[in-house]
C-alpha positions in Angstrom: 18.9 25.7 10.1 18.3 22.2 8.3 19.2 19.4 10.8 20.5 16.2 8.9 18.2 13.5 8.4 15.2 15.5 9.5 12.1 15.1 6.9 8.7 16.3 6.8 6.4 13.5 5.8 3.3 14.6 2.7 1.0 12.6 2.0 -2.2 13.3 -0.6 -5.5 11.6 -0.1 -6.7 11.2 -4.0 -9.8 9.6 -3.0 -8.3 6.2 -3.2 -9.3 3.4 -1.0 -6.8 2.8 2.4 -4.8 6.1 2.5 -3.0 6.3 5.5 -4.3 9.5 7.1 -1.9 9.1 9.9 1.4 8.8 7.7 2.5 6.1 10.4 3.6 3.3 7.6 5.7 6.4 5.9 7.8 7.5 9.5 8.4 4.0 10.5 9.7 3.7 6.6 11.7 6.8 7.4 12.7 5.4 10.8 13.9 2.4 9.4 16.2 4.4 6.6 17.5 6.0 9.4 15.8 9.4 8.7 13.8 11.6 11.7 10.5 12.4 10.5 10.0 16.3 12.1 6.5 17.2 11.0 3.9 15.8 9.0 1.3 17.1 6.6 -2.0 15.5 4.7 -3.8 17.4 2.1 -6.8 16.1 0.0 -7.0 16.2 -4.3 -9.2 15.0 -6.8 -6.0 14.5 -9.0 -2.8 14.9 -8.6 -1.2 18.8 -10.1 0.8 17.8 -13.1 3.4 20.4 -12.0 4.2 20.2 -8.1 1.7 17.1 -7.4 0.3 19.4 -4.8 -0.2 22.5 -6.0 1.4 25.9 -5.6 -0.1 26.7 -2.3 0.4 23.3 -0.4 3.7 23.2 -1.7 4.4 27.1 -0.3 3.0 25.5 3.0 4.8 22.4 2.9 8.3 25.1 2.5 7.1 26.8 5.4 6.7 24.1 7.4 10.1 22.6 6.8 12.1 25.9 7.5 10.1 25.6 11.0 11.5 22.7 11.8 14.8 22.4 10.3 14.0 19.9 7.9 16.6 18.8 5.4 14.5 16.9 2.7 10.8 16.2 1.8 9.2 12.6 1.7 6.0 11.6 -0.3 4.1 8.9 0.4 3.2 8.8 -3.3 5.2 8.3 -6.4 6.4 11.4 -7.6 6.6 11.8 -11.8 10.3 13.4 -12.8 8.9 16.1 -13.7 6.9 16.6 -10.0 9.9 15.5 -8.4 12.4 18.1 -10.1 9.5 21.4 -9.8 9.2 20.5 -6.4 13.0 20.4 -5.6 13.1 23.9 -7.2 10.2 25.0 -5.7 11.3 24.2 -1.9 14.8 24.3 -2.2 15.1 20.8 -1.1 15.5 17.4 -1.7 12.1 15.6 -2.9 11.9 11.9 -2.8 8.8 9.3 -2.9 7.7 6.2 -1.0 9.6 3.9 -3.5 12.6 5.9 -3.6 12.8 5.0 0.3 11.8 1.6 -0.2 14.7 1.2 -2.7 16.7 2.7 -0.2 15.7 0.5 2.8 16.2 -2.3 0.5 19.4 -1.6 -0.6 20.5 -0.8 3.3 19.5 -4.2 4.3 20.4 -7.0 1.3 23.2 -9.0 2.5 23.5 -12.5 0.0 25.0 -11.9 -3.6 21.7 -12.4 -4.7 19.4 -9.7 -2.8 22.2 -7.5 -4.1 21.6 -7.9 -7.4 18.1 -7.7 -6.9 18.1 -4.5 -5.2 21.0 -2.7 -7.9 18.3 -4.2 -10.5 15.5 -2.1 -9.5 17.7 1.1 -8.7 19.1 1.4 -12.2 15.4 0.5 -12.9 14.3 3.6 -11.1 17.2 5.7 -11.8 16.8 5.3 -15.8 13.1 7.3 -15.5 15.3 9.8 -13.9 18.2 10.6 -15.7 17.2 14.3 -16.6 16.9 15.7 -12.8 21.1 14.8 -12.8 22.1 17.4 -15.5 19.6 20.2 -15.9 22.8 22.4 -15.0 23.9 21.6 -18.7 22.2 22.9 -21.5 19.7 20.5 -23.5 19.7 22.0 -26.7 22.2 24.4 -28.4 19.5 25.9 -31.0 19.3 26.4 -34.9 17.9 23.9 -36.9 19.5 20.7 -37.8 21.9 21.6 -35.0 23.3 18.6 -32.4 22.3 18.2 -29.2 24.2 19.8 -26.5 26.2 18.2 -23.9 22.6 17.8 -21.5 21.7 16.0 -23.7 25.1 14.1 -24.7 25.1 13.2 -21.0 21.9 12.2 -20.3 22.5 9.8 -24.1 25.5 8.0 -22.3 24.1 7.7 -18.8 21.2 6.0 -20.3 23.3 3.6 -22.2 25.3 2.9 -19.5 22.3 2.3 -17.3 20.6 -0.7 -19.9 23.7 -1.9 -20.5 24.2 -2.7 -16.3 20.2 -3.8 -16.1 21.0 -6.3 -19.2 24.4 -7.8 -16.9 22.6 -8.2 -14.2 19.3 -9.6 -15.5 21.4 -12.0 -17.0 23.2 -12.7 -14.0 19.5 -13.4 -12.1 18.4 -15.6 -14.6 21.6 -18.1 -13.5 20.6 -17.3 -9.7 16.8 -18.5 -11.2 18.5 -21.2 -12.7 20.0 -22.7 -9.1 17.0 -22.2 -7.5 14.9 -24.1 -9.7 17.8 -26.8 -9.6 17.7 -27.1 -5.8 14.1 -26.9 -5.9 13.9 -29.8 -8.3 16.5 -31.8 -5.9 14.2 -31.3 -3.0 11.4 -32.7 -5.0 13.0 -35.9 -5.7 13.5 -36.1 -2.5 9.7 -36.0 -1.5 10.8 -32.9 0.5 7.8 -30.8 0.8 8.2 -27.1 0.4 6.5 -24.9 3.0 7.1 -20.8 2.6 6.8 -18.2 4.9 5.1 -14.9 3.5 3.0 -11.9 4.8 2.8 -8.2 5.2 7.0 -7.0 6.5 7.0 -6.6 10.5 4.3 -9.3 10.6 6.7 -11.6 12.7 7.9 -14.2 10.1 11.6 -13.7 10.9 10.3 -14.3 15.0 8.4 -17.3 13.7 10.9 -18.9 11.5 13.4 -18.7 14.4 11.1 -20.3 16.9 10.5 -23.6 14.1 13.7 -24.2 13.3 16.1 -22.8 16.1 17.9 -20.6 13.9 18.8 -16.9 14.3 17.9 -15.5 11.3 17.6 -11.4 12.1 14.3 -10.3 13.3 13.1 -6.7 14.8 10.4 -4.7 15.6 11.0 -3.0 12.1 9.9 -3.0 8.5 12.2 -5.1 6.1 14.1 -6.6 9.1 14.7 -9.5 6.6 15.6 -9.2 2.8 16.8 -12.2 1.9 15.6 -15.9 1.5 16.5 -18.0 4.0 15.6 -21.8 4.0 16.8 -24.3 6.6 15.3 -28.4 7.0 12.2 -28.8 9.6 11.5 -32.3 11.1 8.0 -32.6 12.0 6.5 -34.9 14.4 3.2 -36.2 15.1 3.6 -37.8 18.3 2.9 -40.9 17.1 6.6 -42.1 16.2 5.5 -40.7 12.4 7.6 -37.3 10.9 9.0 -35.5 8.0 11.0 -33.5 7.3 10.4 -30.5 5.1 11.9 -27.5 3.6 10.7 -24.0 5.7 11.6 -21.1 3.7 11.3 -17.0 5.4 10.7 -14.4 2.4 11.0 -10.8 2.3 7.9 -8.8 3.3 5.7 -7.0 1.5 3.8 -3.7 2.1 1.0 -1.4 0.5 2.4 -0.3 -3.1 5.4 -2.3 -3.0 7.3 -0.9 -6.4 6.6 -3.2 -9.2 10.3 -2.5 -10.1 10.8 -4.5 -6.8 8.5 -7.1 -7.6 10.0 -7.8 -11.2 13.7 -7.8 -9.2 12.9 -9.8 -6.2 11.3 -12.7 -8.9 14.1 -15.0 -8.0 13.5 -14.8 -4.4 9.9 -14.7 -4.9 9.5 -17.3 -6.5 10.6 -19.9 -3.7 6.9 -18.9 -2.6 5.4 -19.3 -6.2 7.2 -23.3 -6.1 5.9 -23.9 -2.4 3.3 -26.7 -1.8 2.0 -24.8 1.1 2.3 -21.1 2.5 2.1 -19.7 5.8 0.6 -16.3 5.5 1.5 -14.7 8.6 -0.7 -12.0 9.4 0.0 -9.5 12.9 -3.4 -10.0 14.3 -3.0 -7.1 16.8 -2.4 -4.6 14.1 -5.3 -2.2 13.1 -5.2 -2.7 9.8 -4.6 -6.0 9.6 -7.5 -6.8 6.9 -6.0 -4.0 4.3 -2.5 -5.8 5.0 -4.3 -8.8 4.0 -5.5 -7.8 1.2 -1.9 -6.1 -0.1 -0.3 -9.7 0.4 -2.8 -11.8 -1.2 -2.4 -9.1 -4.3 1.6 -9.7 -5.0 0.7 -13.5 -4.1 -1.3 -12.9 -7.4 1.0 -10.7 -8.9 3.7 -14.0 -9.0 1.4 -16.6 -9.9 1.0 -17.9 -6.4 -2.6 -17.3 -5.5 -3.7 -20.8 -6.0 -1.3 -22.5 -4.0 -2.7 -24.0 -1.0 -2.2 -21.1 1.8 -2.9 -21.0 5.8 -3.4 -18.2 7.7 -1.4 -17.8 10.8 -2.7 -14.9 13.1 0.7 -14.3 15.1 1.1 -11.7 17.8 -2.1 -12.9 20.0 -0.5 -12.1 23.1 -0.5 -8.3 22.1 -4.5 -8.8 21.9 -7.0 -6.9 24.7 -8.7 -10.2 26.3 -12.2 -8.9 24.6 -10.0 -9.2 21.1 -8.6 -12.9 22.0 -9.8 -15.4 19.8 -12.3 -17.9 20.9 -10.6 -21.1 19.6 -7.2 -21.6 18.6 -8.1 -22.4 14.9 -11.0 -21.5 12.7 -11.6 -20.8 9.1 -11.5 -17.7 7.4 -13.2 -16.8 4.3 -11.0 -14.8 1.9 -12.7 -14.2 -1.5 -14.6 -17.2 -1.9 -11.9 -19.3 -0.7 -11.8 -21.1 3.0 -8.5 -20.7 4.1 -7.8 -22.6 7.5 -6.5 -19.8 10.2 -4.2 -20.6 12.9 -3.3 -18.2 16.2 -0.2 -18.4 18.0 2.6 -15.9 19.1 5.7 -17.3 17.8 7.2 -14.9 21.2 5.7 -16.4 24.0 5.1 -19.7 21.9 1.1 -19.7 22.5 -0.1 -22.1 19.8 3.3 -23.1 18.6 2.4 -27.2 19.1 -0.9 -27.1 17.3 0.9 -25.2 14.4 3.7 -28.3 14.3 0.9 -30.9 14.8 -0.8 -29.8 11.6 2.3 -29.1 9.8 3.2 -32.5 10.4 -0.6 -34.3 9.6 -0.2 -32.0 5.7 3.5 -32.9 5.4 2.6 -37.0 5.9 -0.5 -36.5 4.2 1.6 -35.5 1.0 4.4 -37.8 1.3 2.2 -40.5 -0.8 1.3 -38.4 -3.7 4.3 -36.0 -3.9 4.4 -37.0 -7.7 0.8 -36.6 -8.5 -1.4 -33.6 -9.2 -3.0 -32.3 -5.6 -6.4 -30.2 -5.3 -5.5 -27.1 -4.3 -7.9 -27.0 -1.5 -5.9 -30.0 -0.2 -4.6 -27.8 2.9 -7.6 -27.9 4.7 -7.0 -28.3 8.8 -8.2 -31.9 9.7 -11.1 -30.3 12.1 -12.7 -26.8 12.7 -12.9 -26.3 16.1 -15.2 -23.5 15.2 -17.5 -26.0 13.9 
């Protein structure tokens, strides 16, 4: 007997470079949508089957395996075509949804300004418009004869899709004012010499944790993905000991992850692009995780994606105190070389507060060390650290 929420995790290995073999990233997804991942399975294509995505036989195995354990829908870790998505459903005799279905989900679970709810509504109608025909194969697409009129399928499907762009039109328009304010506020701040620094990195990387522990505030944070949706900005006076300070805008963004929808990255622009407008970012990376290079990499690549790869960017390696002492770092800054560029690396724990001061301390030495030219052009490598204690 199907058990509510219980789903069995598929994931196909197509050759492509970090596949997650384990499924982990997909069942803390799941998790976090508040579904029970029951059993998982892994299979290996040279391409995808343009039927079932998996083939007639895996997906016979993958039915099997969800009568044994009760499960009450199927979850991809790849996007699923329509067409994959409705054979499959037909095939199992269960609901068949994909890794950005979830995502959308998650996301739409967790947005809690005006704003992030317009976002998220944007990139479901986005998604649901691609869609449209899995909601009324019960009516008849065609009535026959030539020159004949389409039949009430395909009347449906005509009006649901006009309905759909009509809603995607309101609310683009509706982000584009949202856009408008932003760029207004951010414009303000300039004026005021206030210098914009941007949280971003890889979701469950501890920005949330980290942003708290700066400013005192009590933005959500958990051990989970997508713990925080929506921007949240607050003022940050920084110190250098020496009777000298600024104080500067610190801004926590929504996380990214490993084939984050592009329907998500065209909705989320607005929040987004308080990290495109920053004068510095703090890429927070969880230096305990496994995988922390290939989360890197997936950051650095939406950075990109929003025209903010050239913006001057630190690395800050939180989590230390989760690190074996043979994995500890040997200084508490260093360099790291990321594609030809020498991005300055900090490590703290933003938890137990382990390389918190140094952090502010250098925060403060880039925030005075712009206050003189906040109206003039800047090199880019201009967010150097003063030393390398590597060095």
């Amino acid at each position: 007997m199907a058990q509510p929420g219980a789903v069995v995790l598929v994931g196909v290995d197509l050759g492509l470079p970090h596949f997650d073999r384990e499924l982990d990233e997909l069942a803390q997804l799941a998790s976090t949508a508040g579904l029970q991942p029951v059993a998982r399975l892994t299979c290996k294509r040279q391409a995808p089957d343009p039927a079932l995505f998996v083939g007639s036989g895996k997906a016979d195995e993958i039915k099997m395996l969800a009568q044994v354990h009760g499960a009450s829908e199927v979850l991809f870790d790849q996007s699923l075509s329509p067409a994959q998505q409705r054979n499959l459903e037909r095939h199992l005799g269960l609901p068949v949804n994909d890794r950005t279905l979830l995502i959308l989900e998650i996301f739409a679970q967790r947005a809690r300004s005006h704003e992030g709810k317009l976002q998220v509504e944007l990139a479901r109608l986005q998604y649901l418009s691609t869609r449209l025909v899995r909601r009324w194969t019960h009516l008849e697409r065609q009535r026959g004869g030539i020159g004949g009129r389409g039949g009430p399928g395909e009347t449906q499907i005509e009006l649901d899709r006009r309905m759909i762009g009509e809603s995607i039109k309101r609310i683009r328009e509706r982000l584009v004012k949202v856009k408008r304010q932003r760029s207004t506020q951010r414009r303000q701040r300039q004026r005021h010499q206030h210098v914009g620094i941007s949280l971003v990195g890889y979701t469950n990387a501890g920005k949330s944790t980290l942003f708290n522990a700066m400013v005192k505030a009590r933005t959500y944070a958990a051990d989970q993905l997508f713990a925080t949706l929506d921007t949240t900005t607050r003022q940050l006076y920084l110190g250098d000991g020496q009777g000298r300070g600024q104080t500067v805008s610190l801004s926590d963004t929504v996380g990214f992850i490993r084939d984050l929808p592009h329907t998500l990255v065209d909705a989320f622009e607005a929040t987004l692009q308080e990290a495109a407008q920053a004068d510095l970012l703090l890429h927070v990376v969880d230096a305990s995780h496994p995988d922390w290079v290939e989360q890197l990499a997936q950051v650095q690549s939406v950075l990109a994606d929003i025209g903010a790869a050239d913006i001057p960017q630190w690395l800050i390696f939180n989590k230390v105190d989760q690190l074996s002492p043979d994995r500890r770092p040997l200084h508490a800054e260093d360099v790291y070389e990321w594609e030809g560029r020498m991005l300055p690396r900090v490590f703290l724990s933003a938890v137990s507060g382990e390389g918190m001061a140094g952090l502010r301390q250098r925060l403060a030495e880039f925030a005075l060390s712009r206050q003189p030219v906040a109206d003039t052009d800047l090199d880019p490598d201009h967010s150097v650290l003063p030393h390398d204690p590597a060095g």
